[in-house]
One Martini backbone bead per residue (centre of mass of N, CA, C, O) as a GRO file, in nm:
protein
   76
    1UNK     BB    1   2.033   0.294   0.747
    2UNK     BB    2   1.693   0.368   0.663
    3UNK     BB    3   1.732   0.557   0.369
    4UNK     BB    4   1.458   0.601   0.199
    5UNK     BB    5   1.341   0.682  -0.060
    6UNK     BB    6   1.021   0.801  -0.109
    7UNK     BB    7   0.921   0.696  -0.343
    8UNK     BB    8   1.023   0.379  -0.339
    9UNK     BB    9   0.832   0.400  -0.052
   10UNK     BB   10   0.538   0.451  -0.202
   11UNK     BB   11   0.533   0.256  -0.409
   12UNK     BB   12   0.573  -0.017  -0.254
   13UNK     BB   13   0.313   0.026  -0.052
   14UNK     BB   14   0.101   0.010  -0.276
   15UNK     BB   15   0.184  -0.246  -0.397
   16UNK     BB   16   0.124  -0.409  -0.127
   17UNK     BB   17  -0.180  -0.329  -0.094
   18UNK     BB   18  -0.300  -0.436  -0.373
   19UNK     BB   19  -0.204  -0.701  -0.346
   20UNK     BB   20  -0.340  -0.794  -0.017
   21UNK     BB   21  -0.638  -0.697  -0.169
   22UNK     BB   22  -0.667  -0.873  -0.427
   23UNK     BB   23  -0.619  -1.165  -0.252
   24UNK     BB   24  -0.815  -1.122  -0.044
   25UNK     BB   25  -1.032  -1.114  -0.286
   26UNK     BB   26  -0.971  -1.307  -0.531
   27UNK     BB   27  -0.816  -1.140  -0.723
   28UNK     BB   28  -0.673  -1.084  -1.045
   29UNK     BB   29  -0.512  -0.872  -1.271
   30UNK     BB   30  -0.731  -0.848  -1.427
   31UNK     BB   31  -0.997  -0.805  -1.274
   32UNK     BB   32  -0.903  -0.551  -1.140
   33UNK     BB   33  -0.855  -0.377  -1.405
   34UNK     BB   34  -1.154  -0.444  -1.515
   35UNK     BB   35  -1.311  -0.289  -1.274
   36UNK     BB   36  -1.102  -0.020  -1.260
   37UNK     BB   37  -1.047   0.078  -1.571
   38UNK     BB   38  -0.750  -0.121  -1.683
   39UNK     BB   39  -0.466  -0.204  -1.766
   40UNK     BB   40  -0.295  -0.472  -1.691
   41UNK     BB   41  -0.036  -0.359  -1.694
   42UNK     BB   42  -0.038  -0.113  -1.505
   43UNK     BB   43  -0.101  -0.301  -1.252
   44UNK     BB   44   0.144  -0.415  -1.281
   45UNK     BB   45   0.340  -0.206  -1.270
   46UNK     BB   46   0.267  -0.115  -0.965
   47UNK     BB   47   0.288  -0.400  -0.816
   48UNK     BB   48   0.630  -0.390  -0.894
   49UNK     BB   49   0.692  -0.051  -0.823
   50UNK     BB   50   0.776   0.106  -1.041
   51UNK     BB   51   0.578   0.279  -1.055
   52UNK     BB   52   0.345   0.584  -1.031
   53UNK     BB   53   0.047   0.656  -0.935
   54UNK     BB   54  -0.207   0.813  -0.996
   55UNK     BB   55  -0.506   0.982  -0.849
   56UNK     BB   56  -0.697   0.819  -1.013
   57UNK     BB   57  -0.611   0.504  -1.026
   58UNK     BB   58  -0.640   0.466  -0.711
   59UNK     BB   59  -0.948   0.545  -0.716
   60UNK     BB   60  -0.998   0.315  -0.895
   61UNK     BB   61  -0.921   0.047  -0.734
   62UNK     BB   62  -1.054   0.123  -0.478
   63UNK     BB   63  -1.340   0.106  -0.587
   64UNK     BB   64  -1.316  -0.146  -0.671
   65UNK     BB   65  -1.247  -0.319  -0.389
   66UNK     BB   66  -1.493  -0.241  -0.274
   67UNK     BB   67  -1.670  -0.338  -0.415
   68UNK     BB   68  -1.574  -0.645  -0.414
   69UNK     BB   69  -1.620  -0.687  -0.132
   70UNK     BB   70  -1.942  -0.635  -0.150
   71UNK     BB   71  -1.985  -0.875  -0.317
   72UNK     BB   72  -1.838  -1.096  -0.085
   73UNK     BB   73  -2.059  -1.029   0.129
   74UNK     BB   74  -2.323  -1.101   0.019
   75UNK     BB   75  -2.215  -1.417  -0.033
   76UNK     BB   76  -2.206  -1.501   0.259
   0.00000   0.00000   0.00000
């Protein structure tokens, strides 16, 4: 009927965007993890949706995704 709860909506939300920003720079979820200093599990519970991360963990991510972005960049 259109109505999804909040919380399963923006869980879901994070999860496709990690992992569509993840995959467009070939990075696994270990290389991610250990990138953004955090557990591979946290990441991969993240990606999976079922958890909600907190705003540390995102900031951490973000942070990881875009070094790796900008190294990626240097190389080519």
């Amino acid at each position: 009927e259109g109505h999804v709860p909040a919380l399963a909506y923006i869980q879901v939300s994070i999860a496709r965007d990690i992992v569509r920003e993840r995959t467009a720079l070939g990075l696994t979820q270990q290389q991610l993890a250990k990138l953004a200093g955090i557990r591979n599990e946290t990441l991969c519970r993240l990606e999976s949706g079922k958890h909600s991360p907190t705003v540390r963990t995102v900031e951490k991510i973000e942070r990881a995704l875009q070094k790796a972005a900008k190294k990626l960049q240097r190389a080519e």
